[in-house]
Structure formats: C-alpha cells, structure tokens
Biopython code that builds the backbone (N, CA, C, O; Angstrom):
import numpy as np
from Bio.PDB.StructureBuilder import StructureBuilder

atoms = [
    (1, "UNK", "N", (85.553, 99.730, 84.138)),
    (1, "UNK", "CA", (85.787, 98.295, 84.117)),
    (1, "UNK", "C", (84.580, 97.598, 83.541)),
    (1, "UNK", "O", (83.425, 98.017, 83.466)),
    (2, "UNK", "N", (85.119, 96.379, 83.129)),
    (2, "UNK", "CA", (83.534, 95.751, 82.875)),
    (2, "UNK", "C", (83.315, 94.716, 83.615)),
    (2, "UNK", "O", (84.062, 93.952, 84.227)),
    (3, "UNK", "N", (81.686, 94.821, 83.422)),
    (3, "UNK", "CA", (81.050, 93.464, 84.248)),
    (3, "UNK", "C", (82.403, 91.857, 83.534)),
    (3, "UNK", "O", (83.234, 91.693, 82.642)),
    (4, "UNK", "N", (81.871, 91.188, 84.533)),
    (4, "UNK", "CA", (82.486, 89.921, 84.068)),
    (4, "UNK", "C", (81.163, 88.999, 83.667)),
    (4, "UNK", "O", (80.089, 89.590, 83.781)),
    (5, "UNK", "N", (81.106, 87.414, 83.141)),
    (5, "UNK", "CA", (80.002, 87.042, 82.395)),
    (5, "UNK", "C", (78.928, 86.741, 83.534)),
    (5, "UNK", "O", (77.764, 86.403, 83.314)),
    (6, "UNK", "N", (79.435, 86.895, 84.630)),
    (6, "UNK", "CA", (78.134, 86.715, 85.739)),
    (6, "UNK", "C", (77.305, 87.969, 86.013)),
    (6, "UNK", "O", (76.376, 87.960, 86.821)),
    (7, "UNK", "N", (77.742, 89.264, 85.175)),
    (7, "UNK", "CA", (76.806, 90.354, 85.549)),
    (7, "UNK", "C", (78.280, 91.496, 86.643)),
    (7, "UNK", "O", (78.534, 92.694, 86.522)),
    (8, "UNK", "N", (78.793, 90.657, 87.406)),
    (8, "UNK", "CA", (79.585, 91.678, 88.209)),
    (8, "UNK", "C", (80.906, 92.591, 88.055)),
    (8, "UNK", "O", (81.919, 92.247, 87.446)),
    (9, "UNK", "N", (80.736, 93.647, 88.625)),
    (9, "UNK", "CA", (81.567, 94.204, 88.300)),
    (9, "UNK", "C", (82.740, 94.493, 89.548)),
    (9, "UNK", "O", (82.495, 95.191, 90.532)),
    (10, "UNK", "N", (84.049, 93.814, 89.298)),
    (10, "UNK", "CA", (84.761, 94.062, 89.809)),
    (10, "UNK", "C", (85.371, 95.223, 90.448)),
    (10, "UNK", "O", (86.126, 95.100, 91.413)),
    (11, "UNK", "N", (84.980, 96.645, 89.794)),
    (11, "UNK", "CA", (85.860, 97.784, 90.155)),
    (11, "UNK", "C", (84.695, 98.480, 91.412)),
    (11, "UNK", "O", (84.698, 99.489, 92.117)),
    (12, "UNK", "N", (83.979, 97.581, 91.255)),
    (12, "UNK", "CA", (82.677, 98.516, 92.193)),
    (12, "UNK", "C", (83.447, 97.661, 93.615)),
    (12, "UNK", "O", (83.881, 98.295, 94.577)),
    (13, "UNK", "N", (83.502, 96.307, 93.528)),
    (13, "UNK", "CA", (84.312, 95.747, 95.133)),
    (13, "UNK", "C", (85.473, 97.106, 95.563)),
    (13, "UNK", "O", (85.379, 97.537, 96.713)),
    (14, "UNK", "N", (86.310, 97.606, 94.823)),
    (14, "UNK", "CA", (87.720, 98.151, 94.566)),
    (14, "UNK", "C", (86.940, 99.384, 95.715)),
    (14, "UNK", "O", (87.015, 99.607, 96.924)),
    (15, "UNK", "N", (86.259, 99.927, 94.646)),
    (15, "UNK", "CA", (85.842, 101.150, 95.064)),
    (15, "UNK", "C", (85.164, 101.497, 96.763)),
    (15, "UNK", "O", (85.260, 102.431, 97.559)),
    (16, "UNK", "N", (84.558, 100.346, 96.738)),
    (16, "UNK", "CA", (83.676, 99.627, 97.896)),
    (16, "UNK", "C", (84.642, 99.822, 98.884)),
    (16, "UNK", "O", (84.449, 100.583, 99.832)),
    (17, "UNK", "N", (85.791, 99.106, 98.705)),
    (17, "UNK", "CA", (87.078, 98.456, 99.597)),
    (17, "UNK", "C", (87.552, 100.117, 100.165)),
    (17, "UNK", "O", (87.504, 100.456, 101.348)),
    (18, "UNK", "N", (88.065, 101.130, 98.867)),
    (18, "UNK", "CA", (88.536, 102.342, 99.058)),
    (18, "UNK", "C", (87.927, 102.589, 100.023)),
    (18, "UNK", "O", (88.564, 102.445, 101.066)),
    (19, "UNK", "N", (86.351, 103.097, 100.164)),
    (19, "UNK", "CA", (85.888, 104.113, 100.694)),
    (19, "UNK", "C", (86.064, 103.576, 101.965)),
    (19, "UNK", "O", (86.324, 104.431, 102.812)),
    (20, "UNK", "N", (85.992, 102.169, 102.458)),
    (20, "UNK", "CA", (85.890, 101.319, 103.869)),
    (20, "UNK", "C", (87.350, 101.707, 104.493)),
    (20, "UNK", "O", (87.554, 101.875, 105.696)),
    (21, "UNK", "N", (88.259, 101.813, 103.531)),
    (21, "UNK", "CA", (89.669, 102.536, 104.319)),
    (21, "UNK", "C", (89.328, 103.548, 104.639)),
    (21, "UNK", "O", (89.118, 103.551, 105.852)),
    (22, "UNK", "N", (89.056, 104.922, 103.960)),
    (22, "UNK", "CA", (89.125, 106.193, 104.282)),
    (22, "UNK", "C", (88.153, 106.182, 105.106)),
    (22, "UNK", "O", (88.297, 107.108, 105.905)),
    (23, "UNK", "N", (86.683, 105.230, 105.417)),
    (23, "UNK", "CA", (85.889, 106.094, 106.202)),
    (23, "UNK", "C", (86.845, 105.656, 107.894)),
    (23, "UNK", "O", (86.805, 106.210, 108.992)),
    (24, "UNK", "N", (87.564, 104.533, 107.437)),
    (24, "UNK", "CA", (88.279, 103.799, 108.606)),
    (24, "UNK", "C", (89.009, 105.093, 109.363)),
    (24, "UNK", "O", (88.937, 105.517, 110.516)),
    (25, "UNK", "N", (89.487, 105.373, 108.596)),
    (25, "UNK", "CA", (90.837, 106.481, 108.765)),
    (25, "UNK", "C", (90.026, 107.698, 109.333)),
    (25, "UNK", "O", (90.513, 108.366, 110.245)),
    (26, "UNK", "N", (88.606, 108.041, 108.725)),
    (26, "UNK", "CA", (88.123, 109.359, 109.667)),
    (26, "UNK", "C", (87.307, 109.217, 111.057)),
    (26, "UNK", "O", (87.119, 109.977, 112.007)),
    (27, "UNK", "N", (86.883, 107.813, 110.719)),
    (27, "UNK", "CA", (86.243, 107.693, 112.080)),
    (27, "UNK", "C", (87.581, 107.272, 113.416)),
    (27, "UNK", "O", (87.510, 107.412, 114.637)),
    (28, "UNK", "N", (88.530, 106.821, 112.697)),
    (28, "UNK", "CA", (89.641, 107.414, 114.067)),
    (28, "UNK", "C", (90.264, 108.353, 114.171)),
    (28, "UNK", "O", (91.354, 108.243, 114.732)),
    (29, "UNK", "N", (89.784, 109.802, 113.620)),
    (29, "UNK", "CA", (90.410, 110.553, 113.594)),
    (29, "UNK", "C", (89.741, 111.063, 115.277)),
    (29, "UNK", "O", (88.760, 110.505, 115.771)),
    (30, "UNK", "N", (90.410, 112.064, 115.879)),
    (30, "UNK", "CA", (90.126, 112.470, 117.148)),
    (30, "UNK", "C", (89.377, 113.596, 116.641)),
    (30, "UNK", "O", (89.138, 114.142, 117.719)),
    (31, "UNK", "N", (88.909, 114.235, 115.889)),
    (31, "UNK", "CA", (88.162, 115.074, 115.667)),
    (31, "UNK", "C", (86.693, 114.762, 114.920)),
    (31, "UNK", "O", (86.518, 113.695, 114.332)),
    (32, "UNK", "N", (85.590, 115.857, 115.004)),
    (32, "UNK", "CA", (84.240, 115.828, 115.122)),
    (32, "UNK", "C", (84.408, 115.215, 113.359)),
    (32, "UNK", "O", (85.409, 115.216, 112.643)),
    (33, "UNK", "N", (82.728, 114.635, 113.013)),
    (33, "UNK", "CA", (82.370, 114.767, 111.545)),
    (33, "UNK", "C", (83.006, 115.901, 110.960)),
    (33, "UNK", "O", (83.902, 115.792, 110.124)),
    (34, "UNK", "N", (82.399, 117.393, 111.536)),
    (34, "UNK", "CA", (82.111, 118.598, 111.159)),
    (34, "UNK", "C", (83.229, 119.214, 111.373)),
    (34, "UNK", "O", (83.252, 120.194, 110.629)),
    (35, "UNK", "N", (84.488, 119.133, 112.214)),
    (35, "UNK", "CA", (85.794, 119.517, 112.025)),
    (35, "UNK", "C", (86.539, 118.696, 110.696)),
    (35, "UNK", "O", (87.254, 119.413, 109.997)),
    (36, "UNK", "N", (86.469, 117.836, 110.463)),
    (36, "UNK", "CA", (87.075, 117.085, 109.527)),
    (36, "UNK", "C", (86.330, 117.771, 108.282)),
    (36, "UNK", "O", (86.896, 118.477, 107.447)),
    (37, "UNK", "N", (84.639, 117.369, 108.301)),
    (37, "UNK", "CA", (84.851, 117.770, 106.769)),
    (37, "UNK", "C", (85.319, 119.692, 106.265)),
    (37, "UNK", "O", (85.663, 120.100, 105.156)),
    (38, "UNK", "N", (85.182, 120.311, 107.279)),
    (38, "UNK", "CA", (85.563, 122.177, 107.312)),
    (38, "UNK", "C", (87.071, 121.749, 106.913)),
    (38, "UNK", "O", (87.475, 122.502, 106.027)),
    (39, "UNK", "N", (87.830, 120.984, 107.205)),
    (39, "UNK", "CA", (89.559, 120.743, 107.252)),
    (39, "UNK", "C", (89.846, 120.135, 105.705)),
    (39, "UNK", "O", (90.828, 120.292, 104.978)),
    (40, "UNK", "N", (88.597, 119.377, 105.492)),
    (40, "UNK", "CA", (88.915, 118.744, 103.806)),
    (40, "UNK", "C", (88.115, 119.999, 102.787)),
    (40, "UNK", "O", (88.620, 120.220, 101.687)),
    (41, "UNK", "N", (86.889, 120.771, 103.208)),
    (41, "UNK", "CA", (86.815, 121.605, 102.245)),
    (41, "UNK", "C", (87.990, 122.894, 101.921)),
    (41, "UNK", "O", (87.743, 124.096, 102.016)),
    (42, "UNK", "N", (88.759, 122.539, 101.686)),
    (42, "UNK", "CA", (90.049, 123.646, 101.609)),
    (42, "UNK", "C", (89.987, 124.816, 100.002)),
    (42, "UNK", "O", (90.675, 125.749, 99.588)),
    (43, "UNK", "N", (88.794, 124.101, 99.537)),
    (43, "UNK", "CA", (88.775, 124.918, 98.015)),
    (43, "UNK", "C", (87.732, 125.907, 98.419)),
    (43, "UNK", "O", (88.387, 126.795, 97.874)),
    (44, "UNK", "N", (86.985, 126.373, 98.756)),
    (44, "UNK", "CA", (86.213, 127.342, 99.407)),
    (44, "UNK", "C", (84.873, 127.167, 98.169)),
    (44, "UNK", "O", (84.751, 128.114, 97.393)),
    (45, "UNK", "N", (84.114, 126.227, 98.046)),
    (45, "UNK", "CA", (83.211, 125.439, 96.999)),
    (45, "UNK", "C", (82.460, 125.524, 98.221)),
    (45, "UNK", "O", (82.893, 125.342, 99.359)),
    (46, "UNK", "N", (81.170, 125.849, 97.834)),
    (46, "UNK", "CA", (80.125, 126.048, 98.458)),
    (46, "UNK", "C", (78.600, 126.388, 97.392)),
    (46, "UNK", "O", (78.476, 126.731, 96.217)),
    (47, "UNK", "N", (77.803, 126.145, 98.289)),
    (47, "UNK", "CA", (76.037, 126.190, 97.615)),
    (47, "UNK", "C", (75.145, 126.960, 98.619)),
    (47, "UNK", "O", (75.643, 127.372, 99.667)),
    (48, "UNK", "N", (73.709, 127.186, 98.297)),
    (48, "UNK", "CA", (72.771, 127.810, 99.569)),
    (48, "UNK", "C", (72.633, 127.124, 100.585)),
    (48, "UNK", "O", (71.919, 127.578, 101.478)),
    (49, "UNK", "N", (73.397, 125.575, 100.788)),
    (49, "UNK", "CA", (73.283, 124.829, 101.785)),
    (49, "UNK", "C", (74.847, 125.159, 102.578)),
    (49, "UNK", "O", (75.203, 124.644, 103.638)),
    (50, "UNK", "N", (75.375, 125.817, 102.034)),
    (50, "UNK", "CA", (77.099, 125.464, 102.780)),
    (50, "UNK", "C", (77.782, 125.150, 102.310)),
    (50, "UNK", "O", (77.539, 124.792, 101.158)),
    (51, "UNK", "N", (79.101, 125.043, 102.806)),
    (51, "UNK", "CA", (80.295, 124.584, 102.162)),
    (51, "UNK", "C", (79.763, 123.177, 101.405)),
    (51, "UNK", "O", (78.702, 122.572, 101.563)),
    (52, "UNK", "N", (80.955, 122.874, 100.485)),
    (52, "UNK", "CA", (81.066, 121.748, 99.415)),
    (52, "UNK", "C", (82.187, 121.310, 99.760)),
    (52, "UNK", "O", (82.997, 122.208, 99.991)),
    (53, "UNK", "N", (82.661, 119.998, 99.921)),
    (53, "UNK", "CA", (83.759, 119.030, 99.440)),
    (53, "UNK", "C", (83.966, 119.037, 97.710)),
    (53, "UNK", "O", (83.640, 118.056, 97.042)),
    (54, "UNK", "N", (84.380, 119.912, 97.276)),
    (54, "UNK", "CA", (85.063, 119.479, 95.534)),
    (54, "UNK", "C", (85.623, 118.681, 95.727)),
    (54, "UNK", "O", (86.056, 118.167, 96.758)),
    (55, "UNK", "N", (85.732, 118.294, 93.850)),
    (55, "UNK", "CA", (86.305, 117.551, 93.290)),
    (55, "UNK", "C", (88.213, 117.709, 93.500)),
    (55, "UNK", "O", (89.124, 116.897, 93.659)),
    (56, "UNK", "N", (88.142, 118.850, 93.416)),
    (56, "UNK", "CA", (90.127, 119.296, 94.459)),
    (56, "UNK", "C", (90.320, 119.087, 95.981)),
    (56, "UNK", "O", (91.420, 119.106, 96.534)),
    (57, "UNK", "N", (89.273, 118.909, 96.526)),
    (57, "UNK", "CA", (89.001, 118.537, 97.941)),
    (57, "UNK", "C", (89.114, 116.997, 97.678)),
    (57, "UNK", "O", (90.222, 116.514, 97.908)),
    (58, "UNK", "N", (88.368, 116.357, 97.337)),
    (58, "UNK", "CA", (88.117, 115.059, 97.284)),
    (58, "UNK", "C", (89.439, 114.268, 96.973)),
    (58, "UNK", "O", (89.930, 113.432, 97.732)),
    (59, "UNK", "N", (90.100, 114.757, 95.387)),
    (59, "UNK", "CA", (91.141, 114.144, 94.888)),
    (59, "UNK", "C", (92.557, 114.294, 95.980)),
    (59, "UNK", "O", (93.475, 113.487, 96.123)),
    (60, "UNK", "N", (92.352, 115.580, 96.640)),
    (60, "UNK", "CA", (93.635, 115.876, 98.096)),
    (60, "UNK", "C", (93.579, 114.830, 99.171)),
    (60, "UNK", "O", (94.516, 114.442, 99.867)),
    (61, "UNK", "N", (92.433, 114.470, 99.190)),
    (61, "UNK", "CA", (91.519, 113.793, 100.265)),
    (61, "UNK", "C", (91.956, 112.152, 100.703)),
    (61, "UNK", "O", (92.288, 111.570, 101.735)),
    (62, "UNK", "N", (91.721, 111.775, 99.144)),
    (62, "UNK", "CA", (91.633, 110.160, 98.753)),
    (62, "UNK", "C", (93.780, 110.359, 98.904)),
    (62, "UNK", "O", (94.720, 109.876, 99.535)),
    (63, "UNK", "N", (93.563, 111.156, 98.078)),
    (63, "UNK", "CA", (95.566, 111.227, 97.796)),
    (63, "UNK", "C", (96.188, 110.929, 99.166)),
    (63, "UNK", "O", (97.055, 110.063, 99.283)),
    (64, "UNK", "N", (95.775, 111.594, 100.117)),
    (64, "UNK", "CA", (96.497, 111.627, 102.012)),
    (64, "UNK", "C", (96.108, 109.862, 102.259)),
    (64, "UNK", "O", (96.952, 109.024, 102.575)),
    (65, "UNK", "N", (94.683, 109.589, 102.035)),
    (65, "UNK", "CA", (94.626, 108.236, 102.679)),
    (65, "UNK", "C", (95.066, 106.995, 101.922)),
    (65, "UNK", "O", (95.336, 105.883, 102.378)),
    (66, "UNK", "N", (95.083, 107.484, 100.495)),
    (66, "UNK", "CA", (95.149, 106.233, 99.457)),
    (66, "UNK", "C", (95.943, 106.677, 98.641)),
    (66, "UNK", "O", (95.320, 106.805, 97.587)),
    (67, "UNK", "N", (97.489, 107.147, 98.455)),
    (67, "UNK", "CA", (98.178, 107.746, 97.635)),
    (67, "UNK", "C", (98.210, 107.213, 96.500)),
    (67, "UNK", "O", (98.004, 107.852, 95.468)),
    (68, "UNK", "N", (98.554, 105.578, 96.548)),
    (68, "UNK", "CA", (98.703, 104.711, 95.196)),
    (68, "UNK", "C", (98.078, 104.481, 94.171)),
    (68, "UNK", "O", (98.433, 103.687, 93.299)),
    (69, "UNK", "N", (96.625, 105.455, 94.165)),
    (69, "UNK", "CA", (95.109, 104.810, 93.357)),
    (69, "UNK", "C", (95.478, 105.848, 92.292)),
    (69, "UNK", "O", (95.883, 106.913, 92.757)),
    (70, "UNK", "N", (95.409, 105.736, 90.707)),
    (70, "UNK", "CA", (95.366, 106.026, 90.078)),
    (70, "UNK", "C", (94.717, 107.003, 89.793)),
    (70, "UNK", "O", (93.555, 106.810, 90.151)),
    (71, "UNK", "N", (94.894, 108.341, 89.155)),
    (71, "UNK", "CA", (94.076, 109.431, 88.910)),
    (71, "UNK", "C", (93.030, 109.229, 88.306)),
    (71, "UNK", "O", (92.059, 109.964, 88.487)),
    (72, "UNK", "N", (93.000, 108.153, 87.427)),
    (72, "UNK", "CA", (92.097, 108.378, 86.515)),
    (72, "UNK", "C", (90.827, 107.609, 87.364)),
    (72, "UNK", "O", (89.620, 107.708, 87.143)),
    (73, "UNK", "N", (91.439, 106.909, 88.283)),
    (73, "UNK", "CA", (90.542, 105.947, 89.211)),
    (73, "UNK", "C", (89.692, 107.046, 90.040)),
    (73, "UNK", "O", (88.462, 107.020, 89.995)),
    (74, "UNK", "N", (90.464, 108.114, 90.879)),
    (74, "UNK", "CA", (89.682, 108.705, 91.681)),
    (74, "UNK", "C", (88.676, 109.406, 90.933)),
    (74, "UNK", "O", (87.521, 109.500, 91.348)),
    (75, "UNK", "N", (89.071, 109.908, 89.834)),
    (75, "UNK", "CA", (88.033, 110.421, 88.983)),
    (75, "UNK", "C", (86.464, 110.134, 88.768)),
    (75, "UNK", "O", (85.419, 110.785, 88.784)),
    (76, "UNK", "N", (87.057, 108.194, 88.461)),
    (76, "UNK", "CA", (85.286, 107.573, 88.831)),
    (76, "UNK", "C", (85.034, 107.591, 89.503)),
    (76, "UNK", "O", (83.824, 107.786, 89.617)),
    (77, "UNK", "N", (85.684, 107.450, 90.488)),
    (77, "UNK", "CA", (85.126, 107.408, 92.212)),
    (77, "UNK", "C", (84.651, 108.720, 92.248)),
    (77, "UNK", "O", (83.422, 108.658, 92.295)),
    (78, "UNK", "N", (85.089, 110.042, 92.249)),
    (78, "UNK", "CA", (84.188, 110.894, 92.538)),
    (78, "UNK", "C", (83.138, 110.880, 91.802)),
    (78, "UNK", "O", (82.039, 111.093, 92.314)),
    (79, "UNK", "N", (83.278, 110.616, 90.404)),
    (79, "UNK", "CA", (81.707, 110.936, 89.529)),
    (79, "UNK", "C", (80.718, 109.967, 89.840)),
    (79, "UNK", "O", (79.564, 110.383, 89.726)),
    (80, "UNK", "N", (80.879, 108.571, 90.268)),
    (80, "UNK", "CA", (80.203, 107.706, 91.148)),
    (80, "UNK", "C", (79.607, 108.775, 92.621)),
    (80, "UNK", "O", (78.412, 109.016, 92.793)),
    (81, "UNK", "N", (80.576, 109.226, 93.428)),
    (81, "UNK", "CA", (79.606, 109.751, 94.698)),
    (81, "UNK", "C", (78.870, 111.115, 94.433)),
    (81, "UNK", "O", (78.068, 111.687, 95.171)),
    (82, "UNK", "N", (79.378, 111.529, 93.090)),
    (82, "UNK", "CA", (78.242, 112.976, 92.805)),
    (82, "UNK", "C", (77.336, 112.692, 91.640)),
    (82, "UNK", "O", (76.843, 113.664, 91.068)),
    (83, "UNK", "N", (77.005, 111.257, 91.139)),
    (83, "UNK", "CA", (75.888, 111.361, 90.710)),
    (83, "UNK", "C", (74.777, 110.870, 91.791)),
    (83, "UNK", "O", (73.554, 110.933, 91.666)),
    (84, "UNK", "N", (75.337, 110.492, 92.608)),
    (84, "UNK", "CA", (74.220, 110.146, 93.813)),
    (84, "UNK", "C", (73.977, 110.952, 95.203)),
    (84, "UNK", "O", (73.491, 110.800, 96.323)),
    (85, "UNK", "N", (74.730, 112.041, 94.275)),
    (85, "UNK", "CA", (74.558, 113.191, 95.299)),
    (85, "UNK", "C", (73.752, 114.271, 94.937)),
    (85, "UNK", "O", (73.233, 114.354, 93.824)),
    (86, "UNK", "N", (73.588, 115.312, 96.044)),
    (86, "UNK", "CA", (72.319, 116.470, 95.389)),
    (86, "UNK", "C", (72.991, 117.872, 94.183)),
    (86, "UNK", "O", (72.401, 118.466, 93.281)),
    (87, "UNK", "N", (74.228, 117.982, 94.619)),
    (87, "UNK", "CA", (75.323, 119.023, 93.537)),
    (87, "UNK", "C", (76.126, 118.268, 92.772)),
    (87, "UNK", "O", (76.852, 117.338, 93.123)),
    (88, "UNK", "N", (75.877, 118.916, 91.255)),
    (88, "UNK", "CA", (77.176, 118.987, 90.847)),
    (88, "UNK", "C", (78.631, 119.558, 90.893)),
    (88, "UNK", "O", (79.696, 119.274, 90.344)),
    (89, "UNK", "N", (78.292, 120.291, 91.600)),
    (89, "UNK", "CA", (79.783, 120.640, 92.913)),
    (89, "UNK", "C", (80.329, 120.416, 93.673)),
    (89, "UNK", "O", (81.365, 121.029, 93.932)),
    (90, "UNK", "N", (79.836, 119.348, 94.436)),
    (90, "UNK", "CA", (80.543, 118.795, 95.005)),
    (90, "UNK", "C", (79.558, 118.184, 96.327)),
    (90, "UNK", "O", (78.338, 118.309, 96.431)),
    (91, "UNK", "N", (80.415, 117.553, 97.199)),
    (91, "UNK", "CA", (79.442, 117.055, 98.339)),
    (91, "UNK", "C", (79.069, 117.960, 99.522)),
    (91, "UNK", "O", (79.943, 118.707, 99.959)),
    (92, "UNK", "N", (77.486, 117.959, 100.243)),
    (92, "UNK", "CA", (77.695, 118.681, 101.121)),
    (92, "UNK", "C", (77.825, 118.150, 102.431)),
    (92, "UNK", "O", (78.013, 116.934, 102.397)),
    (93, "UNK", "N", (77.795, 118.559, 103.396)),
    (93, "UNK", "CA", (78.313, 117.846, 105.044)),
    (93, "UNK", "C", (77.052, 116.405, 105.490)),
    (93, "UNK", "O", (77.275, 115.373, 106.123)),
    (94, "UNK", "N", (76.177, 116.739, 105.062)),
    (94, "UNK", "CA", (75.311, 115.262, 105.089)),
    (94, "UNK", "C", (75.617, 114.233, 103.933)),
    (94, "UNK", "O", (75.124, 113.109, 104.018)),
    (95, "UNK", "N", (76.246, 114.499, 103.077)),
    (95, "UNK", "CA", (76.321, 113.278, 101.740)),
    (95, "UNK", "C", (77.878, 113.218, 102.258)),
    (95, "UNK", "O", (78.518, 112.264, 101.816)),
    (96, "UNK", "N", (78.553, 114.099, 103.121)),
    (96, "UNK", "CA", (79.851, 113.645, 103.178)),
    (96, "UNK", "C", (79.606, 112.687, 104.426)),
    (96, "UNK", "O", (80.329, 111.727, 104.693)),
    (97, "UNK", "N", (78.875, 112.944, 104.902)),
    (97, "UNK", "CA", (78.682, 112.271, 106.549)),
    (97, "UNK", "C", (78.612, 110.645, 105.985)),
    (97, "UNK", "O", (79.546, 109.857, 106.132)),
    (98, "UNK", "N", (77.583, 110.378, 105.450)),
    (98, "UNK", "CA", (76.838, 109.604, 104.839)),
    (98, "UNK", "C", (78.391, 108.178, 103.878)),
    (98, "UNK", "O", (78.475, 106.954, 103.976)),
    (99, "UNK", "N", (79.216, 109.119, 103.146)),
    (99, "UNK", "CA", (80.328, 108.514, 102.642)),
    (99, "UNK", "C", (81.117, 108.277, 103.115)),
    (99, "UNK", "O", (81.621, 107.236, 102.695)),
    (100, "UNK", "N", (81.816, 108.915, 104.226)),
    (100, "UNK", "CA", (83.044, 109.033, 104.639)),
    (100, "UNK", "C", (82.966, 108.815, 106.563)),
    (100, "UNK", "O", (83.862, 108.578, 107.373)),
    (101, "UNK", "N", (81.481, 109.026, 106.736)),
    (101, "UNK", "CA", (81.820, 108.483, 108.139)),
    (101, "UNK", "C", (79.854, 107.325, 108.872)),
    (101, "UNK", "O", (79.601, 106.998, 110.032)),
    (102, "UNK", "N", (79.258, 107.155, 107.999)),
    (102, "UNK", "CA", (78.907, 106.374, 108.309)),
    (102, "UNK", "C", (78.639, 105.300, 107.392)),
    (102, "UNK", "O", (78.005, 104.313, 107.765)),
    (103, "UNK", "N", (79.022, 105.405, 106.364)),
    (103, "UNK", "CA", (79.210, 104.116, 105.413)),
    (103, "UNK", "C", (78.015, 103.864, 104.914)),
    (103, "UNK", "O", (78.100, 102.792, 104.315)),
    (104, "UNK", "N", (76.611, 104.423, 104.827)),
    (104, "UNK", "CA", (75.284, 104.456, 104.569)),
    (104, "UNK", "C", (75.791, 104.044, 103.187)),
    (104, "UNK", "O", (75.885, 102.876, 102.811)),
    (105, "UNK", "N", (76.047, 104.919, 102.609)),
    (105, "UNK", "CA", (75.793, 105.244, 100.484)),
    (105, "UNK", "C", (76.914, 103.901, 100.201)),
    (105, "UNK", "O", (76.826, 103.698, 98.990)),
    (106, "UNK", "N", (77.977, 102.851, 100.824)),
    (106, "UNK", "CA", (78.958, 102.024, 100.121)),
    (106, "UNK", "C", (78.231, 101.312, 99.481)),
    (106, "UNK", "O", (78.649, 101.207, 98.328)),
    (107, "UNK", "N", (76.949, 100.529, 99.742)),
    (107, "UNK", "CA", (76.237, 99.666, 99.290)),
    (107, "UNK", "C", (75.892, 99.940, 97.980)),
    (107, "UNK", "O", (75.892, 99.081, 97.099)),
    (108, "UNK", "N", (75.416, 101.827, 97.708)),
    (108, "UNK", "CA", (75.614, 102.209, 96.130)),
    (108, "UNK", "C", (76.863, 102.150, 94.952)),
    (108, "UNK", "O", (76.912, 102.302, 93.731)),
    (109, "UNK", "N", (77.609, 101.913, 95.783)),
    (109, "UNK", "CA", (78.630, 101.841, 94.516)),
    (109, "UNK", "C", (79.014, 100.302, 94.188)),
    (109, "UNK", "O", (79.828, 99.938, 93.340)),
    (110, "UNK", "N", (78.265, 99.499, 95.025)),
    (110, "UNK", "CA", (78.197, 98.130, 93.958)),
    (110, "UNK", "C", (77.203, 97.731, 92.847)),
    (110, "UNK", "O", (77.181, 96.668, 92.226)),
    (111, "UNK", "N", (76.353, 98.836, 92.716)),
    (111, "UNK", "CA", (74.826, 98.873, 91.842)),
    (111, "UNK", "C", (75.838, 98.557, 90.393)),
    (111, "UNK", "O", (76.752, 99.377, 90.316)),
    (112, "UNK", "N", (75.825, 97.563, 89.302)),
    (112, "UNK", "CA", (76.242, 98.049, 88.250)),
    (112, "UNK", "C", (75.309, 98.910, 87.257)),
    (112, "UNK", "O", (74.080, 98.919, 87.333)),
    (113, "UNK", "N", (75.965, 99.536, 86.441)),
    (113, "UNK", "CA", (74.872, 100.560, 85.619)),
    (113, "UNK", "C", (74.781, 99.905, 84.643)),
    (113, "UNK", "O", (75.670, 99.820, 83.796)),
    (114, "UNK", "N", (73.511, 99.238, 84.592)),
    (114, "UNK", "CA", (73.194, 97.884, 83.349)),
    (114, "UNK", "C", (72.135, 98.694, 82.893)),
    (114, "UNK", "O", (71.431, 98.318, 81.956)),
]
sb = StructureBuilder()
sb.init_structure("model")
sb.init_model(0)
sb.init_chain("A")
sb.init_seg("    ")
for serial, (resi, resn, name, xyz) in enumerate(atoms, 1):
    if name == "N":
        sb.init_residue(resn, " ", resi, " ")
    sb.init_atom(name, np.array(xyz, "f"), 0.0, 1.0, " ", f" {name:<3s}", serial, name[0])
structure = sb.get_structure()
C-alpha cells in the first residue's frame, strides 16, 4: 500500500488491527503460550533454538482466525513479522510469544519503510 500525503500508511493500521484479533483469539484460548504455539507449528520447521512457526504454519494460522484476508495480504504480513525476527524460517516460541500473545512487536508494524 502506499503512504497517503501525510506520510501514513494505511495497511500498517490493517495489519495492526489483524494481529490484535488473533492475539485476542489466543489469549482466550484455554491453553498455555507453549501448547498453542507446539499445535500451530504443524510443519515440523525448526532451528538450533527449536521448533519454528513457518510460513505454512502462519498462513494455516491467520486462515482459522481471519479466513477473509487475502493471500497475497498474509504474505506481507508474514514478511513484515520475519524481517523483525531472528530466522528466515520462520518464528521461534519467544518472537511468537511476543506477536501473538503479548502484543510487544504490534507497535512495529506501524513503522513505515521510508
């Protein structure tokens, strides 16, 4: 998307908005951080730190909580949370913690890349 003439960029609110549903949706889930994210890594993606959340994890992920969002949308959305992450493979259980259940990193995806 592009900035508008004040500098902002609209798709970063969008994105912002997304993640505030899904982290909504895991923090009522009745199960731990660490059961949830073992239940979303289903691609068996892993590093010397542990399992990974992929990019087939992620896109299954967003799909269950946010079916209607466009593919090509989740796409940025993931390449948005793995350039501010430590792998290019995907996320590990602290950068997932961080996205999906304490909302730390939302504030990064309104940064525009100017």
């Amino acid at each position: 998307a592009t900035p508008g003439a004040d500098g902002h960029d609209p798709s970063a609110d969008k994105a912002v908005q997304v993640m505030q549903r899904v982290r909504s949706a895991v923090r009522r889930s009745r199960q731990s951080p660490e059961q949830l994210f073992q239940r979303f890594c289903k691609s068996g993606g892993s590093n010397a730190q542990g399992p990974l959340l992929t990019r087939s994890d992620f896109i299954r992920v967003l799909g269950t909580f946010e079916p209607n969002l466009e593919q090509d949308y989740v796409l940025q959305l993931w390449r948005q949370l793995l350039a501010q992450g430590s792998s290019e493979e995907g996320l590990n259980f602290a950068e997932f913690q961080r996205w999906f259940v304490t909302g730390d990193e939302l504030r990064g995806l309104t940064r525009t890349n100017s």
